[in-house]
C-alpha positions in Angstrom: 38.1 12.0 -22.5 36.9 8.3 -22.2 36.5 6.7 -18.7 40.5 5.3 -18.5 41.3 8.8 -18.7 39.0 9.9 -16.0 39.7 10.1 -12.0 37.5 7.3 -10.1 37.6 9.1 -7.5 35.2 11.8 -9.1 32.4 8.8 -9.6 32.7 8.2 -6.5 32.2 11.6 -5.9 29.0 11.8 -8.1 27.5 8.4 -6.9 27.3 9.9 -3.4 26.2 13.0 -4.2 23.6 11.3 -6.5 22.6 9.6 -3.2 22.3 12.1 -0.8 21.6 15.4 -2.7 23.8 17.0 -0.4 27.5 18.6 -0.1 28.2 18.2 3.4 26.8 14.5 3.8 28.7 13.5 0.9 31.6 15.1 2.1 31.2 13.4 5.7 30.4 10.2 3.9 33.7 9.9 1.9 35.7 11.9 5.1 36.1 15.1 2.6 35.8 18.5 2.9 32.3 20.3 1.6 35.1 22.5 -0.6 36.6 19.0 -2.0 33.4 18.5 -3.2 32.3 21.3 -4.9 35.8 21.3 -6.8 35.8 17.5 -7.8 31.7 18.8 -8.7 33.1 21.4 -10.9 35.7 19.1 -12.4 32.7 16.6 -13.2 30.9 19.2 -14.9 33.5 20.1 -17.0 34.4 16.8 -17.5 30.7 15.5 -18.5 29.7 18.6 -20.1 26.9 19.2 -18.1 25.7 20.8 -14.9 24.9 17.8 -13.4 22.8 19.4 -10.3 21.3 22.8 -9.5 20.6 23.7 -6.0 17.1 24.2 -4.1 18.0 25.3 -0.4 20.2 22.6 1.0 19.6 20.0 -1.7 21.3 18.9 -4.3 18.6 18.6 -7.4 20.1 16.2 -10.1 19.5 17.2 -13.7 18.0 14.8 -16.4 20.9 13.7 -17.4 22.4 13.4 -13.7 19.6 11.0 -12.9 20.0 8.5 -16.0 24.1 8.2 -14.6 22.4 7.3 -11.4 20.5 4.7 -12.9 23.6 3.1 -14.3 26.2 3.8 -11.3 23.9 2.7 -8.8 23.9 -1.2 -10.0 27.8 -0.9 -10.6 28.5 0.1 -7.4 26.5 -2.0 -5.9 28.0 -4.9 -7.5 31.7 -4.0 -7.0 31.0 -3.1 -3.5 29.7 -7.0 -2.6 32.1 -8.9 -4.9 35.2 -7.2 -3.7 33.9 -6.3 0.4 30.5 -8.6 0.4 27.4 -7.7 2.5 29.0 -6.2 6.0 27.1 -7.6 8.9 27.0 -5.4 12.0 25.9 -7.5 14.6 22.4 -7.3 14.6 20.7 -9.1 11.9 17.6 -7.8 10.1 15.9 -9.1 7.2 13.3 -7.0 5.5 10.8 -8.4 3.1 7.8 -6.6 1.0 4.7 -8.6 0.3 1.1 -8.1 -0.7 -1.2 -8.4 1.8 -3.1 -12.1 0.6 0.8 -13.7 1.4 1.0 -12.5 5.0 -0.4 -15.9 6.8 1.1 -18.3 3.7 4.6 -16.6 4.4 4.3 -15.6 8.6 5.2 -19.5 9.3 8.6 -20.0 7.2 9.6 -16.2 7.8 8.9 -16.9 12.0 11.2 -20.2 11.5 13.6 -18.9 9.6 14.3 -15.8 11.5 14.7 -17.9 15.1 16.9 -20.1 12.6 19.0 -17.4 11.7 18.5 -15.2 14.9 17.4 -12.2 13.0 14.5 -9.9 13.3 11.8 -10.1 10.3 10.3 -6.7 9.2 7.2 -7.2 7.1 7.0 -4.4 4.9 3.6 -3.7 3.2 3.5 -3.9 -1.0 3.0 -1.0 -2.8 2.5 -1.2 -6.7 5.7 0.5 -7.7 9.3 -0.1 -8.7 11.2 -1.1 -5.4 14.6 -0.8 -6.8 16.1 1.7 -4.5 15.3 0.4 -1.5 16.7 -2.9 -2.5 20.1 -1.4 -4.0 20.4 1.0 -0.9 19.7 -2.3 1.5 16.9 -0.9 3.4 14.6 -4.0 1.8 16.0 -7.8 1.2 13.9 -9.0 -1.0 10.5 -7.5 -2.2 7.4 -9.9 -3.4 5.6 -8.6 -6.3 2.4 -8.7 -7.9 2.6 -7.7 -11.5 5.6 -7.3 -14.1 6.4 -3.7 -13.3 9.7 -4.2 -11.1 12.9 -2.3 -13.1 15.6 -5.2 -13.9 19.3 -4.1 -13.4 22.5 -6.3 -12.7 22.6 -5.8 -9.3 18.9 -7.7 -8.6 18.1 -11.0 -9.2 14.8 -11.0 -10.7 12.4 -14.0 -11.1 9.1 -15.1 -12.0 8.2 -17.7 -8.8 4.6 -18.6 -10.1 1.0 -18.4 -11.5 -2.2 -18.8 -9.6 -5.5 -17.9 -10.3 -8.1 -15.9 -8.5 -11.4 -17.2 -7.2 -15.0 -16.1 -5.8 -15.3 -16.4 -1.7 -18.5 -16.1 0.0 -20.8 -17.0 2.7 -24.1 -18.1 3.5 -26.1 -14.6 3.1 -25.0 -15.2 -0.3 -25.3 -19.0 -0.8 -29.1 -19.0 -2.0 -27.8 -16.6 -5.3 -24.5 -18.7 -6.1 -26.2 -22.3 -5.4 -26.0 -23.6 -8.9 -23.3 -21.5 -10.2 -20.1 -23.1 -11.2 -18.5 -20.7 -11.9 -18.1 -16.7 -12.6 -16.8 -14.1 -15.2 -16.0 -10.5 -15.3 -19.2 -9.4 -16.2 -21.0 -11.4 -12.9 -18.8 -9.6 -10.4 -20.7 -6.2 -11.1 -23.8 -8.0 -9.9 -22.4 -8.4 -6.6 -21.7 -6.5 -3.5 -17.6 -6.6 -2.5 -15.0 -6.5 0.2 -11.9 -5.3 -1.2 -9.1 -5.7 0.9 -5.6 -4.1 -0.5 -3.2 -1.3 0.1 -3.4 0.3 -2.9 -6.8 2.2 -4.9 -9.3 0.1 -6.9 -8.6 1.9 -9.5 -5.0 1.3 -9.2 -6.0 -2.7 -8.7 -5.4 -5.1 -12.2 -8.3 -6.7 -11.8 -10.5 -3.3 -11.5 -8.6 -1.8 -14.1 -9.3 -4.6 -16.4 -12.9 -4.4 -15.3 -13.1 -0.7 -16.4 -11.6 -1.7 -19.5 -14.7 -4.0 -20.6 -17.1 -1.5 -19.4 -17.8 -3.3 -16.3 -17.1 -2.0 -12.4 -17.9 -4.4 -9.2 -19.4 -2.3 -6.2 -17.4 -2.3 -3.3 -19.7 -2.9 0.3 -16.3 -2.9 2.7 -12.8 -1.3 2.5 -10.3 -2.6 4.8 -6.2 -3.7 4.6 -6.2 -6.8 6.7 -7.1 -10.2 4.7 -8.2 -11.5 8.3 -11.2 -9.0 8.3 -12.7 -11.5 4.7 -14.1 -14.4 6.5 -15.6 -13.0 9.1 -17.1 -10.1 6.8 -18.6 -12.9 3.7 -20.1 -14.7 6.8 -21.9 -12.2 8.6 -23.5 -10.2 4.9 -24.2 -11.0 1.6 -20.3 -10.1 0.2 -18.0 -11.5 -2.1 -14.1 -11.2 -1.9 -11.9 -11.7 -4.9 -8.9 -13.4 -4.0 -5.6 -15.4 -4.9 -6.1 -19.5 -5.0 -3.0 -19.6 -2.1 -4.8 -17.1 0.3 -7.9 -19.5 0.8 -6.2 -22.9 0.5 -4.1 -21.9 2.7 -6.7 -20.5 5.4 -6.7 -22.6 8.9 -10.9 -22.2 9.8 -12.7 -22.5 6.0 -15.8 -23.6 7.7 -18.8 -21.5 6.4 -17.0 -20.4 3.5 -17.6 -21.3 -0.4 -16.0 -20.8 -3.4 -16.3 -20.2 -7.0 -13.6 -20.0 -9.7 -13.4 -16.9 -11.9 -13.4 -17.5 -16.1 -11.1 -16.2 -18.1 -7.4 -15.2 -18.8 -7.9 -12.3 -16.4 -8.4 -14.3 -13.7 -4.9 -15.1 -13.7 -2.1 -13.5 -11.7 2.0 -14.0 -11.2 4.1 -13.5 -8.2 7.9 -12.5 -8.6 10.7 -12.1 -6.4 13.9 -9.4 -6.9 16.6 -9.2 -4.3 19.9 -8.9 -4.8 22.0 -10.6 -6.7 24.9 -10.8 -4.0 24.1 -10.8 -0.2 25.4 -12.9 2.9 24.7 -16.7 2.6 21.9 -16.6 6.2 19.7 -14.6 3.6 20.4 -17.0 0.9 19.2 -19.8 2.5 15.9 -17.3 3.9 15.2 -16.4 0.1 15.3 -19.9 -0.8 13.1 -21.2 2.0 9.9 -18.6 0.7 10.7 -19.8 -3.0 10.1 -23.1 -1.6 7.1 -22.6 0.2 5.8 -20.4 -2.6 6.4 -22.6 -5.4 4.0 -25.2 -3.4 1.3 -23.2 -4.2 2.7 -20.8 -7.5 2.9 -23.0 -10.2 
C-alpha cells in the first residue's frame, strides 16, 4: 500500500487521535462514533503494520513509532488547514507571545500599542528553555522569543535568527570601591563576586552557568528572584552584581546609581530568535513585524 492507495479519512483519524489520546474526544471532534474510531484504528493498524497506541485507563498512549507520524502529520496539517481555510477568527482576538524575562519592559511598549491597534488582548507568557513547537502548531502561543538555538524547525514555523547582543556586569555603589579601575571582566572574575540571578529556569540549567561549570568556575548567587525590576534596586542597596543582556540596561528608564562593566570573551555573547507560524491572519503579521522591528534596534 502507498499513500494514493490509502483512505484520508484514516489520517485524519490518526492526527486526532495523536492529539487528544482519546476515543471519544476524537470521535466528538470529527462528529463520529467512539465505534468508528476504533474500526478506522484497527484498519490503521493493519494498514501501518503497527499497533500505533496501547491504552492506560482513558488514554490513548502512542507507541514510538505513532509519535514520529505525529511529528510529521502535525506540520502537514497544519499547513493545509491555513492555506486552504486560513487562521479562523472568533471574535475575540488574542495574541499570545513567550519571552524571557530581561525583554519584558523592551517589548511591554510595542506589544501595549499594538494590541489597542489591533483591539486584542496581549498574554505574556513566561520563557521556558524548551522546544515550544506544540503550543505554536496547536495555536495556544503566537509567536515564542527564544534564547538559545534549541527550538525544533518544521514547515509549518517560520523560524529566524533576530540578533546578537552581548551580556554585561551591573552594579552599584556598595560595590563601586572593588570595580573602580576595572574595565572590564571575564569568566573567571565573576566567581569573585556575590550575584543576583534573576530567571525562570535553574542556574544550572542557565548557558552562562553551564559554561562556567565547564571551565571549573561557579559565580555565588546572594539573591534569587524572577522579576528583572527587583536588579536595580537590589545592586544599589548591597554589594551584588547582575549578569545581564546589553538591551535590558540600555533600555532601563532610571539608570542613576548604576555602573556597568562589559564581559570578555565569546561567551559573553548571546542570540534571540523568533518561530511563529508560517501562515496566520495578516493583524498578527503586522504585530510580529512591529517586535522584529523594535528588536532588531537593539539585536544586531
Amino acid at each position: 500500500m502507498n499513500l494514493l492507495q490509502m483512505d484520508m479519512n484514516l489520517l485524519k483519524v490518526l492526527y486526532v487521535l495523536l492529539e487528544t489520546s482519546s476515543t471519544g474526544k476524537t470521535a466528538q471532534k470529527l462528529a463520529l462514533s467512539p465505534s468508528a474510531v476504533s474500526h478506522a484504528l484497527m484498519r490503521l493498524r493493519d494498514a501501518l503494520n503497527d499497533p500505533l497506541f496501547r491504552r492506560e485507563g482513558n488514554r490513548q498512549i502512542p507507541t514510538p513509532y505513532a509519535q514520529a507520524l505525529r511529528d510529521k502529520l502535525a506540520p502537514v496539517f497544519v499547513s493545509l488547514n491555513e492555506e486552504l481555510f486560513g487562521d479562523k477568527e472568533n471574535g475575540s482576538r488574542c495574541f499570545r507571545v513567550v519571552l524571557p524575562p530581561a525583554l519584558n519592559a523592551l517589548l511591554t511598549p510595542v506589544l501595549a500599542e499594538k494590541g489597542h491597534l489591533h483591539q486584542a488582548v496581549i498574554e505574556r507568557l513566561p520563557f521556558a528553555r524548551r522546544p515550544w513547537r506544540d503550543e505554536l502548531l496547536d495555536s495556544s502561543v503566537d509567536l515564542v522569543l527564544a534564547i538559545g538555538d534549541h527550538q525544533k524547525q518544521v514547515s509549518a514555523l517560520h523560524y529566524e535568527r533576530v540578533g546578537t547582543t552581548r551580556l554585561i556586569a551591573v552594579y552599584g555603589a556598595p560595590l563601586r570601591s572593588r570595580l573602580e579601575n576595572a574595565t572590564a571582566l571575564n569568566f573567571a572574575d565573576l566567581q569573585h563576586y556575590q550575584h543576583i540571578y534573576c530567571l525562570p529556569w535553574t542556574k544550572e540549567n542557565n548557558e552562562l552557568d553551564r559554561q562556567q561549570a565547564r571551565a571549573g568556575f561557579e559565580r555565588p548567587l546572594a539573591f534569587v528572584c524572577h522579576d528583572y525590576s527587583q536588579l536595580a534596586p537590589a545592586v544599589q542597596s548591597a554589594p551584588l552584581m547582575a549578569i545581564v543582556p546589553r538591551p535590558w540596561y540600555e533600555n532601563l528608564s532610571d539608570k542613576r546609581g548604576l555602573f556597568v562593566l562589559p564581559l570578555a570573551g565569546e561567551q559573553a555573547e548571546g542570540a534571540i530568535f523568533m518561530q511563529y507560524r508560517a501562515s496566520t491572519v495578516e493583524w498578527k503579521r503586522r504585530l510580529i513585524d512591529a517586535i522584529r522591528r523594535k528588536l532588531k534596534t537593539y539585536y544586531r
